[in-house]
C-alpha positions as CSV (number, residue, x, y, z in Angstrom):
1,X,-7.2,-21.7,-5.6
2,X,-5.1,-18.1,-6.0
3,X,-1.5,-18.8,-5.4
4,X,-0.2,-17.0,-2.0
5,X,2.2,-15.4,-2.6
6,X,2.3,-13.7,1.2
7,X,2.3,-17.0,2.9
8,X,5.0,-18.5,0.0
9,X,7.3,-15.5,1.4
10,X,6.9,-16.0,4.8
11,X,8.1,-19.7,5.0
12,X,11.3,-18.2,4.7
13,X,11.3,-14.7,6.1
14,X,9.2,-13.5,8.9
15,X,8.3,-10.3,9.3
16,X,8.3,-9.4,5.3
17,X,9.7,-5.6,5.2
18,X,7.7,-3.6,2.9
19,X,8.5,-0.6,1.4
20,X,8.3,3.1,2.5
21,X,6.4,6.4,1.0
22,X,6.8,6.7,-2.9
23,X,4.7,10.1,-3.0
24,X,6.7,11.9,-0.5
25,X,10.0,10.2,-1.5
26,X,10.1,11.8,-4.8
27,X,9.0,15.4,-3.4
28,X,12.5,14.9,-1.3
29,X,13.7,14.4,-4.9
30,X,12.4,17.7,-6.2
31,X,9.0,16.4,-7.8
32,X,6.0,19.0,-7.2
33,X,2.8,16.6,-6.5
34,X,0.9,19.5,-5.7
35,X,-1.7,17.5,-8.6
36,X,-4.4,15.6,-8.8
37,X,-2.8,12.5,-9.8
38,X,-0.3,12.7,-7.4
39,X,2.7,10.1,-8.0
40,X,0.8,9.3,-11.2
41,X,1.9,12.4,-12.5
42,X,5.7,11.6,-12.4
43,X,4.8,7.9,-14.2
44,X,4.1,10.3,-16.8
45,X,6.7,12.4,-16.5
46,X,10.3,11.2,-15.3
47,X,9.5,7.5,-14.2
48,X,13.4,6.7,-13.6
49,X,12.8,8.7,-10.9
50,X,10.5,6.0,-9.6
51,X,12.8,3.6,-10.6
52,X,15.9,5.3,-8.3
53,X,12.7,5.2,-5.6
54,X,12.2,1.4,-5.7
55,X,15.6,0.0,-6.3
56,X,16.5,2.3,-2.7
57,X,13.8,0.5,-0.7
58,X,15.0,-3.0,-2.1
59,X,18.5,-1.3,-1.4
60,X,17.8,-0.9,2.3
61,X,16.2,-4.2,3.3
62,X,12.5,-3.6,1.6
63,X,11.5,-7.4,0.4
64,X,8.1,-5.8,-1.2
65,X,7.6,-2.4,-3.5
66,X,4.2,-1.6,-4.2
67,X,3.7,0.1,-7.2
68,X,3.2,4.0,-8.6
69,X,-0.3,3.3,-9.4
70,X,-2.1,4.0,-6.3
71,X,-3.6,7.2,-7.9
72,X,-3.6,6.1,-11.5
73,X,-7.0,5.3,-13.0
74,X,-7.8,5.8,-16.6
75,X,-10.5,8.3,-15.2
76,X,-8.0,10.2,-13.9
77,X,-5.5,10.2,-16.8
78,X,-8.2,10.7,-18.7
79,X,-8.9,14.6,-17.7
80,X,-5.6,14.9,-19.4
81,X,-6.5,14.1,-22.4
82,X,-5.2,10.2,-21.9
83,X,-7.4,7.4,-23.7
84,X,-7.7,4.5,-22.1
85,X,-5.0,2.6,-23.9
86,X,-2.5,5.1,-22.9
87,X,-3.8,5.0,-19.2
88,X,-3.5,1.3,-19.5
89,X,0.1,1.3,-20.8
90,X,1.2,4.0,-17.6
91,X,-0.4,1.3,-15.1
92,X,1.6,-1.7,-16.7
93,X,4.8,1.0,-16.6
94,X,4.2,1.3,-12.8
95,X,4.7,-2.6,-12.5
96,X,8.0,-2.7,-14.6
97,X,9.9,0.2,-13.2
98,X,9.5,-2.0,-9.8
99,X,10.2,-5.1,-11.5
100,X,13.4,-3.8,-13.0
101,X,14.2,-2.1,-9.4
102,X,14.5,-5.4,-8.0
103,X,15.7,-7.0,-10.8
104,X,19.0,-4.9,-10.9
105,X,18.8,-5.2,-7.3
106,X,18.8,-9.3,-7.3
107,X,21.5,-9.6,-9.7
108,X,23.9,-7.0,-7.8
109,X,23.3,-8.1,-4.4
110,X,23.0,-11.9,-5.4
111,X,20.3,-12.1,-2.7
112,X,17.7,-15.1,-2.9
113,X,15.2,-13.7,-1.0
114,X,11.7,-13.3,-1.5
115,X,11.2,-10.0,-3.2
116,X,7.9,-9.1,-4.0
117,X,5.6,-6.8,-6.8
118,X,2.1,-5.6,-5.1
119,X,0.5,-3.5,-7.9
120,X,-1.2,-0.7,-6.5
121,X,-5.1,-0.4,-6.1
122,X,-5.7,3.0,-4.3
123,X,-9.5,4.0,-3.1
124,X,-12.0,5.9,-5.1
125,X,-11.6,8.8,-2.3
126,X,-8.2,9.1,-3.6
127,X,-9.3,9.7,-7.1
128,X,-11.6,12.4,-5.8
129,X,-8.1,13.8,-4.2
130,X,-10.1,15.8,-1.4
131,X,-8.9,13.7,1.3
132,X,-11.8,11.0,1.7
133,X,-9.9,8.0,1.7
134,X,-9.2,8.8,5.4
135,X,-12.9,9.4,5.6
136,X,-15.0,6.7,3.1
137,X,-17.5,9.6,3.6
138,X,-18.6,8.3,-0.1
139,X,-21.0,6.1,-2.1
140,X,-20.9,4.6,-5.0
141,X,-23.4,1.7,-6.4
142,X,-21.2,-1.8,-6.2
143,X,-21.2,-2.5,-10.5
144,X,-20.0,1.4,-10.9
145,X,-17.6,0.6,-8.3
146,X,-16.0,-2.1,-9.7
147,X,-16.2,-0.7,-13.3
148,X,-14.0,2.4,-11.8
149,X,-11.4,-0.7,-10.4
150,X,-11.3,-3.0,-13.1
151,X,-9.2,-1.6,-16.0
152,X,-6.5,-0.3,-13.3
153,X,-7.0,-4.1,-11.5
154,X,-6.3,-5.8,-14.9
155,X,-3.5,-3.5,-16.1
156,X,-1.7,-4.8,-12.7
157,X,-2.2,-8.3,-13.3
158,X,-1.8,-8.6,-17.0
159,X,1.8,-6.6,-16.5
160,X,2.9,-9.5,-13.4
161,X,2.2,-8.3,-10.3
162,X,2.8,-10.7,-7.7
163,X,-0.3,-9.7,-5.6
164,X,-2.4,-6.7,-5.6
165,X,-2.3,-3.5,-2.5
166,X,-6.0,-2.8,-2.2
167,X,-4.8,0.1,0.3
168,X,-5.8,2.8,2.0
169,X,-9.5,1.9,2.1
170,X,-11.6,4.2,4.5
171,X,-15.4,2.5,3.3
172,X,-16.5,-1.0,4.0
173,X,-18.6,-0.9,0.6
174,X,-15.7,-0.3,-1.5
175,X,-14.2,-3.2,0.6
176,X,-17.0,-5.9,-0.5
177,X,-17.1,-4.1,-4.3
178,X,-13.3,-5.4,-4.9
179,X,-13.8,-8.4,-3.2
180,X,-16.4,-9.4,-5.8
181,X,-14.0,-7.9,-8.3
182,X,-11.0,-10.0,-7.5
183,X,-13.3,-12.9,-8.6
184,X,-13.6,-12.2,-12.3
185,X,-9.6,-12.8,-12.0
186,X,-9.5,-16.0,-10.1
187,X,-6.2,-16.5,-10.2
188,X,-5.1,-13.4,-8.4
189,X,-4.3,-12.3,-4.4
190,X,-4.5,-9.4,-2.6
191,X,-3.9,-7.8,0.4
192,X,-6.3,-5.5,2.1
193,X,-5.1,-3.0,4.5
194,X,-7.8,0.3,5.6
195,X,-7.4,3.5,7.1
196,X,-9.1,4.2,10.5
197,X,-11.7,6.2,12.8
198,X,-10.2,4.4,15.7
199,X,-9.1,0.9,16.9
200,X,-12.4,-0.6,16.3
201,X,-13.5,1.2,13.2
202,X,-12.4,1.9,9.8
203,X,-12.5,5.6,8.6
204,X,-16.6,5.2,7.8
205,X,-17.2,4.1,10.9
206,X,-17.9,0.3,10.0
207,X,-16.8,-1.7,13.1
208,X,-13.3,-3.7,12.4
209,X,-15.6,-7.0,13.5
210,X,-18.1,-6.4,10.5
211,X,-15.4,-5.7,7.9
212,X,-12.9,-9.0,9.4
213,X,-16.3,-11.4,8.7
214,X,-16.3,-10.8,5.2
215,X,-12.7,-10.3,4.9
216,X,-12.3,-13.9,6.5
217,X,-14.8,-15.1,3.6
218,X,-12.6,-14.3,0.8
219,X,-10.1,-16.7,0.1
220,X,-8.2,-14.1,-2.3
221,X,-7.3,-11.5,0.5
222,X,-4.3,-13.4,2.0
223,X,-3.3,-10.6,4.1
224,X,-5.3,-7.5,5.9
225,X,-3.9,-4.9,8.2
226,X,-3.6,-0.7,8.3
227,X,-2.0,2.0,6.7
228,X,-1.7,5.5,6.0
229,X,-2.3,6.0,9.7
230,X,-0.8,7.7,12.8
231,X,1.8,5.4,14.5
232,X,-0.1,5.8,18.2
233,X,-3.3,3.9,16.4
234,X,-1.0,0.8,15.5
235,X,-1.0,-1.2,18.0
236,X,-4.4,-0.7,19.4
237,X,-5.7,-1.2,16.2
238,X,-3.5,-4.6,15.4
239,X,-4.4,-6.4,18.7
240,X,-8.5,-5.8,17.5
241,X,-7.7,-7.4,14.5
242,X,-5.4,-10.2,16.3
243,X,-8.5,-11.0,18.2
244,X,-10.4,-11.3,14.9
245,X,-9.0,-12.9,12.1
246,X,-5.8,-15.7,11.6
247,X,-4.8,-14.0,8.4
248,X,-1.3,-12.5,8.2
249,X,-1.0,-9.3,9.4
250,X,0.2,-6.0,7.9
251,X,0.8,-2.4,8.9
252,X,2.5,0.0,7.0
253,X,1.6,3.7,9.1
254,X,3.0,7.3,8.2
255,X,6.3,8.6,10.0
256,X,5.4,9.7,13.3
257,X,6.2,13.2,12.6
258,X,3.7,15.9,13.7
259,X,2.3,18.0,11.2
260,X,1.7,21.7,11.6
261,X,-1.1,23.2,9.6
262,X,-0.8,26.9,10.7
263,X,2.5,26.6,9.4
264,X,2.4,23.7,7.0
265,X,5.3,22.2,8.2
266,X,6.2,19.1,9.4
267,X,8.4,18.4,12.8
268,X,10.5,15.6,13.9
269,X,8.4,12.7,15.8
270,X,8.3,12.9,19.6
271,X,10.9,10.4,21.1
272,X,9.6,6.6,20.9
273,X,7.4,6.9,18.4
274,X,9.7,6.4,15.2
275,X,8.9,2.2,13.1
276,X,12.5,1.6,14.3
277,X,11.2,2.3,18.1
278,X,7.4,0.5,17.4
279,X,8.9,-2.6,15.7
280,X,8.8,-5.2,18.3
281,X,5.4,-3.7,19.4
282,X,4.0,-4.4,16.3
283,X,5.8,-8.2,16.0
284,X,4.1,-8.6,19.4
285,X,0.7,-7.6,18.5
286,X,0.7,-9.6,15.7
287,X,2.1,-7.6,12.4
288,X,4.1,-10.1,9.9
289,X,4.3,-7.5,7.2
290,X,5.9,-3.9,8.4
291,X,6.7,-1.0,6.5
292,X,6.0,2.5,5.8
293,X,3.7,4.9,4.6
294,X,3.9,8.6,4.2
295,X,6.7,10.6,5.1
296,X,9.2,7.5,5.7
297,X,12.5,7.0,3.6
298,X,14.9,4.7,2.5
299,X,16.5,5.0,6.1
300,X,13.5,4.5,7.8
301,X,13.4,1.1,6.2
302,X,16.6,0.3,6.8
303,X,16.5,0.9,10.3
304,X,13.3,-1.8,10.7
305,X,15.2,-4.1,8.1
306,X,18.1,-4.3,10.5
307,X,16.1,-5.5,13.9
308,X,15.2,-8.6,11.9
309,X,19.2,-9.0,11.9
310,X,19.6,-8.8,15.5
């Protein structure tokens, strides 16, 4: 059997605080991501910035940092001019900047609590960078889909993740293909965690019920949840997947702030609808694992870190 790390952690903290955005954390740092590889393109660039990135989120109460490799696949390093050894080495650099974050972050702080490494395993759609992981408006045969995965999947493992974030998934297909994948490594977890149509359906339309059944199968998915979606979907979607499956639950959404696209600007979320405010909606509803996705900060963090204290 995989080791757990997920239920390991939450014999002796419950909820586990995850981290916050990475991408849109270093473009408040003065990166332009305006890219194709997104925060892959800084691993190649300045990853200390990265570095300040995780070692803030352990800073303010984050107990998991999931790596800078959501967008980093040797296909996409390889339209610039990367061979696959050098894509493989930029992977394996995601996983140590976060293991030296919390290193240096566990030896200053003397803490000796669970902190954790999830190595990154972003969509397909997010390789396409046109948006479709929040649609899984895609197909892609099962063996070609786990031949994209697999050298990004190995990277993670064989650098020491703790478990893998198979995130942001919008297409139930792409869902089973890395299921089967995870078995050629028997010895690793994951969590799942998908972006949405609605409270009953992931982002192509398969019904939450379909996708929990197979989910519920796989012994290496210890935890399965949302992310990457708009805070008012949370809790509808958690008490679904309450109803459906007695794996740990997880939920890392964006910010809550309103984005204008006449402008392109971004405006301050409407009162009650912060993580700080949603917290102990999402404790209720089931969520054991709570964090952040775009647009939330170090502070953001630190303000659901500190309801666990009250």
């Amino acid at each position: 059997m995989p080791r757990n790390p997920i239920a390991e952690a939450l014999t002796q903290t419950r909820p586990l605080i995850l981290d916050g955005a990475l991408a849109t954390e270093l473009e408040a740092r003065g990166c332009d991501l305006a890219d194709s590889l997104w925060s892959a393109k800084v691993l190649m660039e300045q990853p200390e910035l990265i570095y300040a990135v995780h070692r803030d989120y352990f800073a303010a109460g984050a107990q998991v940092a999931i790596t800078a490799s959501y967008q980093a696949t040797p296909r996409g390093f390889a339209a610039r001019g990367l061979d696959s050894g050098k894509a493989g080495e930029l992977i394996r650099l995601s996983v140590t900047l976060a293991q030296r974050a919390r290193d240096d972050y566990r030896a200053a702080s003397g803490t000796t609590a669970p902190l954790l490494i999830a190595g990154s395993v972003g969509p397909w759609g997010a390789y396409l960078a046109n948006g479709a992981e929040y649609r899984g408006d895609y197909a892609l045969p099962p063996e070609e889909m786990k031949d994209f995965h697999r050298p990004r999947v190995a990277a993670l493992l064989e650098a020491g993740v703790d478990l893998l974030a198979c995130e942001t998934l919008p297409s139930f297909g792409e869902a089973q293909a890395l299921i089967a994948l995870l078995a050629e490594f028997p010895q690793s977890s994951a969590w799942f965690s998908f972006t949405l149509r609605d409270a009953e359906h992931i982002s192509d339309g398969t019904p939450l019920e379909s996708v929990m059944k197979v989910i519920d199968a796989a012994p290496q998915v210890v935890a399965v949840g949302i992310n990457c979606v708009a805070l008012e979907s949370v809790t509808p979607a958690l008490r679904t997947l309450q109803a459906l499956t007695q794996k740990p639950l997880l939920v890392y959404p964006n910010s809550g702030e309103q984005y204008d696209a006449d402008s392109k600007s971004w405006h301050s979320a409407p009162s009650g609808c912060t993580l700080q405010e949603k917290f102990s909606e999402w404790q209720q509803a089931g969520a054991q694992l709570i964090g952040g996705c775009c647009r939330t900060s170090p502070e953001d963090i630190r303000a659901i870190a500190a309801c666990c204290q009250r």
